[in-house]
N, C-alpha and C positions, 0 to 999 in steps of 0.2 A: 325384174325390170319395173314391175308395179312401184315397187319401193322409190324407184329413180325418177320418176316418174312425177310422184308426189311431193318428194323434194322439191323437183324443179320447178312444180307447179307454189309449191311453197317462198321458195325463194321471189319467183318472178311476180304474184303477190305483192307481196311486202314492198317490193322494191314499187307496183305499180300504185301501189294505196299510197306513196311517197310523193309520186310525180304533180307538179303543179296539172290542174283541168286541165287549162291549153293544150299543154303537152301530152295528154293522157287523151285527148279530144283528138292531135294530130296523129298520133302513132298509130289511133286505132282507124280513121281515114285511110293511111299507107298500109295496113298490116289487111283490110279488106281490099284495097286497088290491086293488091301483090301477094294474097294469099295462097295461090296456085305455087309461085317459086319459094317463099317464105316455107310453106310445107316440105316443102322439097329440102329447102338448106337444114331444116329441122331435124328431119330423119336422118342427111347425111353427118350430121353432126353426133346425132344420139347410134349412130352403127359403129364409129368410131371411137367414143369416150369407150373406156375400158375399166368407168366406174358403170356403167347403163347393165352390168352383169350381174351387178350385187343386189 
């Protein structure tokens, strides 16, 4: 799971060093106002992928 882990930290990354300021300025506003459910969708998401194994 470390493996998967890292990837997705990888991916999400790249893709966040992409995003204009503003936008990278407002996601991280929502992503602190809704942290509690956002953690939630996160683990229910990574118990499911049936790549989270390798």
């Amino acid at each position: 799971m470390e493996m998967y882990f890292k990837r997705m930290k990888d991916e999400w990354t790249g893709l966040v060093e992409q995003a204009d300021p503003l936008i990278r300025a407002k996601a991280a506003e929502i992503a602190v106002a809704h942290a509690h459910y956002l953690s939630i969708e996160f683990y229910r998401i990574v118990r499911i992928d049936p790549h989270a194994e390798e």
